[in-house]
VOMIDREN-116162 format. One line per field, with one value per residue (C-alpha): residue number from 1; residue in three letters; x, y, z. Coordinates in steps of 0.25 Angstrom, whole numbers, plus 2048, in hexadecimal, padded with zeros to 3 digits. Layout:
N
n <- c(NUM	...)
res <- c(ALA	...)
u <- c(X	...)
v <- c(Y	...)
w <- c(Z	...)
//
This chain:
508
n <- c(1	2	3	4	5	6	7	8	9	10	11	12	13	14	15	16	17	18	19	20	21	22	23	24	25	26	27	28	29	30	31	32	33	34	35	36	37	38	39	40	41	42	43	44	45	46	47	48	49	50	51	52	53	54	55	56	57	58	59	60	61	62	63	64	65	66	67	68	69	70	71	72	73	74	75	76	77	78	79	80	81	82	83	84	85	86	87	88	89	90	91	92	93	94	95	96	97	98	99	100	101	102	103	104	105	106	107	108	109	110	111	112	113	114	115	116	117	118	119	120	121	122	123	124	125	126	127	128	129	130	131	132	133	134	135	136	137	138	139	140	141	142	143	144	145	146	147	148	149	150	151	152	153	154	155	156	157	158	159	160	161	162	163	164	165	166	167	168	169	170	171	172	173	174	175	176	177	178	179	180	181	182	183	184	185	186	187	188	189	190	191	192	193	194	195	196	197	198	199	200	201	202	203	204	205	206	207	208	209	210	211	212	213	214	215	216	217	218	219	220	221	222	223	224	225	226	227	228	229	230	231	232	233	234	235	236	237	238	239	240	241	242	243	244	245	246	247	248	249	250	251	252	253	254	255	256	257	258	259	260	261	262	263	264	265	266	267	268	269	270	271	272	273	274	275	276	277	278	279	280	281	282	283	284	285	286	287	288	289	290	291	292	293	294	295	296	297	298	299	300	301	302	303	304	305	306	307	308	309	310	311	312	313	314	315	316	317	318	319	320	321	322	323	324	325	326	327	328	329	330	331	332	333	334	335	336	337	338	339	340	341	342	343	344	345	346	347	348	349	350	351	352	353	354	355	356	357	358	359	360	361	362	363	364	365	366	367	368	369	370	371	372	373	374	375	376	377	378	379	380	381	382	383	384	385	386	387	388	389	390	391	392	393	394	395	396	397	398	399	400	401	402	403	404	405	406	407	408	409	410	411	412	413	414	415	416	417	418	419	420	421	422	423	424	425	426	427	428	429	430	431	432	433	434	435	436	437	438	439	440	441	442	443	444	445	446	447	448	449	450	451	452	453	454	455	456	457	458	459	460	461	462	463	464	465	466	467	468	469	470	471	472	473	474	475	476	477	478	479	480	481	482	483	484	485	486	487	488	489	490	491	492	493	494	495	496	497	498	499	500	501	502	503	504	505	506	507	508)
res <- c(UNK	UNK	UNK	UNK	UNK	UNK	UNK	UNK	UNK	UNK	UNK	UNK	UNK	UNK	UNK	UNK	UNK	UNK	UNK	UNK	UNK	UNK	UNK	UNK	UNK	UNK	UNK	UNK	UNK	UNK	UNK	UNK	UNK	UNK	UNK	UNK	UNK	UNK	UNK	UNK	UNK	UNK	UNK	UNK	UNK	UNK	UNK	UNK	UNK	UNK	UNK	UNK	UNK	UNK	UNK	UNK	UNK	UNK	UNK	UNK	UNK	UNK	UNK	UNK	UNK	UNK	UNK	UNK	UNK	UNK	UNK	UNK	UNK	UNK	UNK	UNK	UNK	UNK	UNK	UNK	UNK	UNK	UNK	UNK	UNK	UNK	UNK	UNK	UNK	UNK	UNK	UNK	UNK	UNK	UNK	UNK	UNK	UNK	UNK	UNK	UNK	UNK	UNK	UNK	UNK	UNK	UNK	UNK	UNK	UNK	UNK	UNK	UNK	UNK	UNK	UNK	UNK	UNK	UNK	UNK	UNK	UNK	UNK	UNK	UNK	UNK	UNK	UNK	UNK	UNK	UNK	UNK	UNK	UNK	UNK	UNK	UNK	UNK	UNK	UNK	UNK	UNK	UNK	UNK	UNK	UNK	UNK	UNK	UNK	UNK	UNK	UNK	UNK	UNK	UNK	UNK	UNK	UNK	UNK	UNK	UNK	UNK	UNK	UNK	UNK	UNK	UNK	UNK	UNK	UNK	UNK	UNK	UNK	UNK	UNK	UNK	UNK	UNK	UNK	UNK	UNK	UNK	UNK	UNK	UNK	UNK	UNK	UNK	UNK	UNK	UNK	UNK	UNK	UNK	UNK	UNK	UNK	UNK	UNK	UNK	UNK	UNK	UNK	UNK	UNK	UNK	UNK	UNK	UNK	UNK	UNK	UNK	UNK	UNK	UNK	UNK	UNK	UNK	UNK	UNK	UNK	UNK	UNK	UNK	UNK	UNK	UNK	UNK	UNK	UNK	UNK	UNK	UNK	UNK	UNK	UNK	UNK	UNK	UNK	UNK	UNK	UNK	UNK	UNK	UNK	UNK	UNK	UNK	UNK	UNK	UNK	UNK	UNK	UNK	UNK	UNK	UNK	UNK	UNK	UNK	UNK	UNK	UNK	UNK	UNK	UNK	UNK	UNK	UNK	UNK	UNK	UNK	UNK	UNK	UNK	UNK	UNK	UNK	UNK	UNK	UNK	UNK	UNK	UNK	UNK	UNK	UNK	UNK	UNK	UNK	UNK	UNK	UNK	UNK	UNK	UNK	UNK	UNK	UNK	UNK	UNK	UNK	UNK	UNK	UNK	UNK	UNK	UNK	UNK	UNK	UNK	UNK	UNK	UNK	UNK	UNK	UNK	UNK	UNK	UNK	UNK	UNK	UNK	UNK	UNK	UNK	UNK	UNK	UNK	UNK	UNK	UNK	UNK	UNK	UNK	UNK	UNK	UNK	UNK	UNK	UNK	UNK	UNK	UNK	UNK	UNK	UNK	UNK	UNK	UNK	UNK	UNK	UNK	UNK	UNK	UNK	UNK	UNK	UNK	UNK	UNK	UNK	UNK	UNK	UNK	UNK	UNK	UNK	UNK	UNK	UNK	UNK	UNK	UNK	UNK	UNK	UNK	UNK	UNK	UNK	UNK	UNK	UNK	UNK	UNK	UNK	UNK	UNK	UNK	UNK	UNK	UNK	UNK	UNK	UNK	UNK	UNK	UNK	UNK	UNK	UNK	UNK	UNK	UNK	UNK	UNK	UNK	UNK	UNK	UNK	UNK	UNK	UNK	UNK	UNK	UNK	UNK	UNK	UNK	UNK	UNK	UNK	UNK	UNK	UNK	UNK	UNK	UNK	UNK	UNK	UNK	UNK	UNK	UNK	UNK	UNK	UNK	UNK	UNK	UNK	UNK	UNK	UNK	UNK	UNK	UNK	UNK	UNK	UNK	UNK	UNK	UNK	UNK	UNK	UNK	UNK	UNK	UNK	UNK	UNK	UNK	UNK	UNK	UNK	UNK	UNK	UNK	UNK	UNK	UNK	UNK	UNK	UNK	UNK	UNK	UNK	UNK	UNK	UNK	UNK	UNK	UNK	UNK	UNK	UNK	UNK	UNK	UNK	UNK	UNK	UNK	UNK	UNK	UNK	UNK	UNK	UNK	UNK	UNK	UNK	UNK	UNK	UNK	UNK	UNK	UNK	UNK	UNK)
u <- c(800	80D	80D	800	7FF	7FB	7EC	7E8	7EE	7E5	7DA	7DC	7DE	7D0	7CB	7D2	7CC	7BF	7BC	7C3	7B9	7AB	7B1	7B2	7A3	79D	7A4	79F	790	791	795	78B	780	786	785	779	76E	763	756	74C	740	742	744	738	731	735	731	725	723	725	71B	710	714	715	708	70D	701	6FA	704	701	6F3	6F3	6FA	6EB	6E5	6DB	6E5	6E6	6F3	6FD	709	705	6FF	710	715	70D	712	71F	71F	71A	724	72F	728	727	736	73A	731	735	743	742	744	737	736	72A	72A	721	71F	71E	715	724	724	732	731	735	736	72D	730	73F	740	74F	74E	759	74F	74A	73A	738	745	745	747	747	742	742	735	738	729	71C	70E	701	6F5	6EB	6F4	700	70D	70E	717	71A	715	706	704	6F7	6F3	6FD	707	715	721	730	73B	749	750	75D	762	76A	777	774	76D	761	754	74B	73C	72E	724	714	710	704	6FE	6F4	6F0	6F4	6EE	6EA	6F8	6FA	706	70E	714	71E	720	72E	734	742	74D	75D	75F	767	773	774	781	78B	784	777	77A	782	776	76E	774	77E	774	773	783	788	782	787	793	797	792	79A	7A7	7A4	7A3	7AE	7B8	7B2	7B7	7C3	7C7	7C5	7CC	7D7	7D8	7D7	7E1	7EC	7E9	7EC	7FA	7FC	7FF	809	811	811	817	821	825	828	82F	838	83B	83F	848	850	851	857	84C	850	844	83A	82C	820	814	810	803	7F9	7F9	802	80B	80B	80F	81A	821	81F	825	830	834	833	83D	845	846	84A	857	85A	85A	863	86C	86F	871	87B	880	883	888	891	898	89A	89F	8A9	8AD	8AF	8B7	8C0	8C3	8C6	8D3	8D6	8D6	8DE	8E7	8E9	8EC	8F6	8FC	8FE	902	90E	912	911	918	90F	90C	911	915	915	911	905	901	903	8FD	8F0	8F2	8F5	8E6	8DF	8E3	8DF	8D1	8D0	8D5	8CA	8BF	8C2	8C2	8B6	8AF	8B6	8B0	8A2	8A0	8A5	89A	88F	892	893	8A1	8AA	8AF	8AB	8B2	8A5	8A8	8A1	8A4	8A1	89D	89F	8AF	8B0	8AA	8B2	8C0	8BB	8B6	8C3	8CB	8C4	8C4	8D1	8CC	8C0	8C7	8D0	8C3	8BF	8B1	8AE	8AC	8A4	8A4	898	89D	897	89B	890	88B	895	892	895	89C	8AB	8B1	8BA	8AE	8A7	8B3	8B2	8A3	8A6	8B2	8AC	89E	8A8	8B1	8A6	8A0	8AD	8B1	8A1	8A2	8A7	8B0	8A9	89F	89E	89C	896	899	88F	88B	87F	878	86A	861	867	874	87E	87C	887	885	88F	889	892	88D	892	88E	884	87C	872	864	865	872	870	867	875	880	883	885	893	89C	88E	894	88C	897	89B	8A4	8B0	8BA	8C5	8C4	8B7	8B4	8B2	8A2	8A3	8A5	896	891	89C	898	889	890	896	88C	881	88A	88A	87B	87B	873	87A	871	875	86D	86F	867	86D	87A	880	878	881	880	87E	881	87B	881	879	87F	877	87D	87C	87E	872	86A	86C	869	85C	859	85B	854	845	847	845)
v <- c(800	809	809	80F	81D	827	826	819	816	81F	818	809	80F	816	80A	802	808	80C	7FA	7F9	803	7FB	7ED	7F1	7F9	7EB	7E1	7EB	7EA	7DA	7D8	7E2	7DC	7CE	7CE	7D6	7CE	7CA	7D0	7CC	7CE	7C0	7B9	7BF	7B9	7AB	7AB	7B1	7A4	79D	7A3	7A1	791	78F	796	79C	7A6	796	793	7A0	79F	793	799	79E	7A3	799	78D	785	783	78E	786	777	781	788	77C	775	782	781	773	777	783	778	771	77F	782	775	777	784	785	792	796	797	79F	7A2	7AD	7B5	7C4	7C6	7D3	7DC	7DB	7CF	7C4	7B4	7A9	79D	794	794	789	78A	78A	797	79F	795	797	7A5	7AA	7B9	7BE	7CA	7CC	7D8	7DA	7DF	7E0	7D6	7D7	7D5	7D3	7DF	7E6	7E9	7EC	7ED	7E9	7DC	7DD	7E2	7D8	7D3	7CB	7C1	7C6	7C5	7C9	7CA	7CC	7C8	7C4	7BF	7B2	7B4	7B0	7BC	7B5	7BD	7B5	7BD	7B7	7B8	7B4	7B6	7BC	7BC	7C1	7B7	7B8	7AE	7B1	7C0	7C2	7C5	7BD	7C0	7B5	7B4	7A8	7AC	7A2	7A8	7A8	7AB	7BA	7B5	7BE	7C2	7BA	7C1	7B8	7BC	7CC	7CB	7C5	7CE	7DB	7DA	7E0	7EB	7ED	7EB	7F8	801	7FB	7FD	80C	80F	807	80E	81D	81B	816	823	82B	824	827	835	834	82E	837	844	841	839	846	84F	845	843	851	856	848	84A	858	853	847	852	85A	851	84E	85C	85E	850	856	863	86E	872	87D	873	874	86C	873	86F	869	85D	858	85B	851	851	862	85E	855	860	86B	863	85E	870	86F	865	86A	879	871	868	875	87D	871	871	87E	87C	86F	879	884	87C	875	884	889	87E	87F	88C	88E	880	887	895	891	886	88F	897	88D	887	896	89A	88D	88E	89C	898	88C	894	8A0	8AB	8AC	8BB	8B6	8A7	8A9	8B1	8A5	89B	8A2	8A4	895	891	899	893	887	88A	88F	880	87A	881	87E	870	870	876	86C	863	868	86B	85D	857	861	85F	84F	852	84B	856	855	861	862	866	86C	879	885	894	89A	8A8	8A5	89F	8AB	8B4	8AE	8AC	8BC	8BF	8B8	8C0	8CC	8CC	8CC	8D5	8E0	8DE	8E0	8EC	8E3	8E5	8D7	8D7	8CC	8C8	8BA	8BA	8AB	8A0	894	887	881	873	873	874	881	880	87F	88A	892	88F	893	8A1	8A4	8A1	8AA	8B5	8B5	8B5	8C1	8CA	8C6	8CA	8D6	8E3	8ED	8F5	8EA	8E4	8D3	8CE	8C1	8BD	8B2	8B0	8A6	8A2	897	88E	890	899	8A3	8A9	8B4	8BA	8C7	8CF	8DC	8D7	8D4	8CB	8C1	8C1	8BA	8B0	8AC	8A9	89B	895	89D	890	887	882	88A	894	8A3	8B0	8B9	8B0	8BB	8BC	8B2	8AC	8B3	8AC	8A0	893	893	888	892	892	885	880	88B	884	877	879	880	874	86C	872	871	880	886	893	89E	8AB	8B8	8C4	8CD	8CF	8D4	8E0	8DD	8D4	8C3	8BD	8AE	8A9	89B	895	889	880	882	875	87E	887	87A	875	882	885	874	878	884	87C	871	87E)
w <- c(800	803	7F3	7F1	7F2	7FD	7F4	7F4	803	808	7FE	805	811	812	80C	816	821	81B	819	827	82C	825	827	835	836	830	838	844	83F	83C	84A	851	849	84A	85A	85D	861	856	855	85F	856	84E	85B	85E	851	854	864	85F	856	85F	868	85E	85F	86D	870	87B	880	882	88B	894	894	89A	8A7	8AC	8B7	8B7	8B8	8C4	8C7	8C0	8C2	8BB	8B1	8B1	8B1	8A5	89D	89F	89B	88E	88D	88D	882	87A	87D	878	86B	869	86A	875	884	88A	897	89E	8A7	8B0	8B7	8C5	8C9	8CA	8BC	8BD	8B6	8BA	8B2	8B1	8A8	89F	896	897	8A6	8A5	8AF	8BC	8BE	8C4	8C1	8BE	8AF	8A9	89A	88F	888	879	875	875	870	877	86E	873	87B	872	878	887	893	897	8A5	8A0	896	899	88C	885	87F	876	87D	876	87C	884	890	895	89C	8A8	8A0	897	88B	884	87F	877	879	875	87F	883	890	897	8A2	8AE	8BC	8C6	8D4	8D2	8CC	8BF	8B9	8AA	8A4	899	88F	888	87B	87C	872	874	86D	860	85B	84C	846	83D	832	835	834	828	822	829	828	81A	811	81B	81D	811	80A	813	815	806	804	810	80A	7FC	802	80A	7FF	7F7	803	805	7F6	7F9	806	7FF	7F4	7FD	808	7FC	7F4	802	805	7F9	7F4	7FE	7FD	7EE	7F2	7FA	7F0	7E5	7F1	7F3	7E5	7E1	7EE	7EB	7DC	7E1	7E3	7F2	7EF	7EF	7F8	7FA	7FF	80E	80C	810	820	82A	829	818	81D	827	81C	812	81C	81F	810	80E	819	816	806	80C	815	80A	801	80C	80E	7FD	7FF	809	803	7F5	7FD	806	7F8	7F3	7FF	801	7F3	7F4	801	7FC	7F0	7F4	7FD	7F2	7E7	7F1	7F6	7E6	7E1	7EB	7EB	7DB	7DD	7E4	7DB	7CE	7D8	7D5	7E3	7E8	7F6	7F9	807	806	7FD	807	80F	807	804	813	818	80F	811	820	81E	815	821	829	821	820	831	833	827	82F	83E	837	832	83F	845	83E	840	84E	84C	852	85F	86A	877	87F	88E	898	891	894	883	88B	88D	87E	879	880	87C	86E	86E	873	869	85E	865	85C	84F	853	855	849	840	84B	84F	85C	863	872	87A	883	888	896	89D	898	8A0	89A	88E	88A	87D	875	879	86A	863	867	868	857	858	85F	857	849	84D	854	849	83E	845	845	835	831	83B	834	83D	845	848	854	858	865	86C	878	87E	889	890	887	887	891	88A	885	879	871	867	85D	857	84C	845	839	82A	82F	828	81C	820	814	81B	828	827	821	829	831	822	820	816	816	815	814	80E	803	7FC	806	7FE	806	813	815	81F	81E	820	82B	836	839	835	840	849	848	849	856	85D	859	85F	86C	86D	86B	85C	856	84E	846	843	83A	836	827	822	82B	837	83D	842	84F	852	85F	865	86E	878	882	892	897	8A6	8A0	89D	8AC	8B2	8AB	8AE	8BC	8BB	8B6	8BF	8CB)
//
């Protein structure tokens, strides 16, 4: 079925549960009506035959008032309602109604109810000649009665019977000759017979309405999934054949919109890290064969000796050979970093006293270019983390700051407790950054003045600078607010003695 698409599953699904749903309402309805009792009315139709047979209304009659002895005359009847229970294949109880309204039994061809045992009956409906329908205790005339009891083990009988009403010492006594039958149950056969051709039709104009709607259903919600997957198939199709620019519109369910919004996303990195990928290729293209060419054009100079003065040649060839030697280290450092490979010699440390020392070892080369450098490096809680490391973190951002910072202008190195850590800021007045530049600063071999030949950096400084402080659990942003308005980078570093005071501090 995983083969078939999104359509037709939806199709056999529907229909799945659409026949699970009828195949589970008719087995419900087969079984209600297959264990339900039967109808008493045809039970009633054969008692009352039998009734009719047995002439029982001659058997009540002859219980008079005018009779000598009652009980030969009882005794004689119940001889007879033996016979007839024999002949006629049913219980025969006879029962009587004291004035309270009870009833006991007098005869039970079964022998379940002992004479003048106490039993309860429920009158469904009987029929008097001339006076219609009345209650059982005013029947004054023969009668038919119909209706049910139950054993004391729980069993109903349905019966027909004829009552009848005489007096017996200035009392006036109603007696009850029941023919009872065991209430029958319909079996499943019986209502399959029964009840098929009242099922069946129903059954099919519900199954053929709801596959109409399960068609629609299908074609709706396959159309509404459909779509957006369709989208996104071509999506992705068009970003694995090179078009980074590619979007697929965010429509359909939520989930159909997260998968869309995250394929937008994913496009847009994919598109940035190309760009990076292309730019990196150029940049180390570029910065490899500047000093080569360098390096190759010196050399020749002093093989052919052209060259003016040999060791201002060497020299050229020596320093660029150096700043070759650099960037291959800080590839080197970068890779270990990003691998999580390079070793850090992590102890306390106080970035106040770092700070410091590497202000005022610049301090030198601040005054040189007449920028005025101000320390505010106030003692921090300790730190754990490589105090080389970030010594290469400081240095790189103080000494970027003084370079971009014309003379006159003024650079400012503080650090303060933030956050349940430690901030460092380095604010120069300098060139500042474009905006369209700051989202990729922190890219490897990435340089915002492009135009500054051989005296330019490597374009590692800041991805190591990123590197480093990550590494020390710390995150490092910048902001600018254009060219000429100056930069700021802030580093922020987790105090593992802020952490345990300000634990301290919640659990009071």
């Amino acid at each position: 079925m995983s083969r078939l698409s999104l359509r037709y599953q939806l199709l056999f699904s529907y229909l799945f549960m659409l026949g699970t749903s009828l195949a589970v309402i008719t087995v419900s309805l087969l079984v209600f009506l297959g264990t339900r009792p039967a109808p008493a009315q045809p039970t009633y139709q054969r008692l009352d035959g039998l009734m009719q047979g047995l002439n029982l209304p001659d058997l009540l009659i002859r219980v008079a008032p005018r009779q000598p002895r009652l009980t030969d005359t009882i005794n004689e009847i119940t001889t007879d309602l033996d016979e007839f229970a024999r002949i006629g294949n049913v219980r025969v109880l006879w029962i009587a109604s004291r004035g309270d309204g009870s009833q006991f039994v007098i005869y039970d061809s079964q022998e379940t109810y002992a004479s003048q045992d106490v039993i309860t009956t429920n009158t469904d409906a009987f029929f008097v000649g001339r006076t219609g329908l009345q209650r059982f205790q005013v029947v004054m005339t023969p009668g038919k009665i119909y209706g049910s009891f139950n054993d004391p083990d729980g069993t109903e009988w349905l019966f027909g019977g004829i009552s009848h009403e005489f007096i017996v010492r200035q009392n006036i006594i109603m007696t009850t000759l029941l023919l009872a039958e065991q209430r029958p149950t319909i079996t499943l056969q019986e209502t399959l017979r029964d009840f098929s051709n009242d099922l069946l039709p129903p059954l099919l104009q519900a199954g053929i309405v709801g596959f109409i709607v399960a068609v629609l259903l299908a074609y709706l919600m396959s159309r509404g999934l459909a779509r957006p997957l369709q989208s996104l198939a071509h999506g992705a199709q068009a970003v694995a054949k090179g078009d980074y620019e590619h979007r697929v519109k965010e429509a359909g369910p939520q989930e159909i919109r997260a998968v869309a919004g995250a394929f937008n996303h994913m496009s847009a990195e994919v598109r940035t890290a190309q760009q990076s990928q292309r730019d990196f290729l150029a940049n180390v293209s570029h910065d490899l064969k500047t000093p080569l060419t360098s390096i190759q054009g010196y050399s020749q100079a002093i093989i052919d000796g052209a060259a003016k003065n040999a060791g201002d040649a060497a020299q050229i060839i020596y320093d660029e050979a150096a700043r070759l030697n650099r960037m291959v280290t800080q590839l080197t450092d970068l890779a270990r970093l990003e691998a999580g490979r390079l070793s850090m010699q992590t102890s306390a440390l106080d970035v106040g006293e770092i700070a410091t020392a590497i202000g005022q070892r610049l301090a030198v080369v601040a005054r040189k270019k007449q920028v005025n450098l101000r320390l505010k490096a106030a003692p921090m809680p300790h730190i754990a983390g490589d105090g080389d490391r970030l010594a290469q973190v400081l240095t790189n951002l103080l000494s970027n700051a003084i370079k971009f910072t014309p003379p006159g202008g003024e650079v400012l190195l503080k650090t303060q407790v933030s956050n349940g850590g430690v901030e460092i800021s380095v604010q120069d007045s300098g060139i500042g950054i474009p905006a369209e530049d700051l989202p990729r600063i922190f890219e490897r071999f990435y340089q915002v003045d492009k135009t500054r030949g051989p005296q330019r950096g490597t374009g590692l400084g800041l991805a190591i600078t990123r590197e480093i402080v990550e590494a020390h659990g710390g995150t490092i942003q910048v902001y600018s607010a254009g060219e000429n308005q100056g930069t700021t980078f802030t580093i922020w570093l987790p105090s593992p003695q802020l952490s345990t005071i300000i634990s301290r501090g919640k659990g009071r």
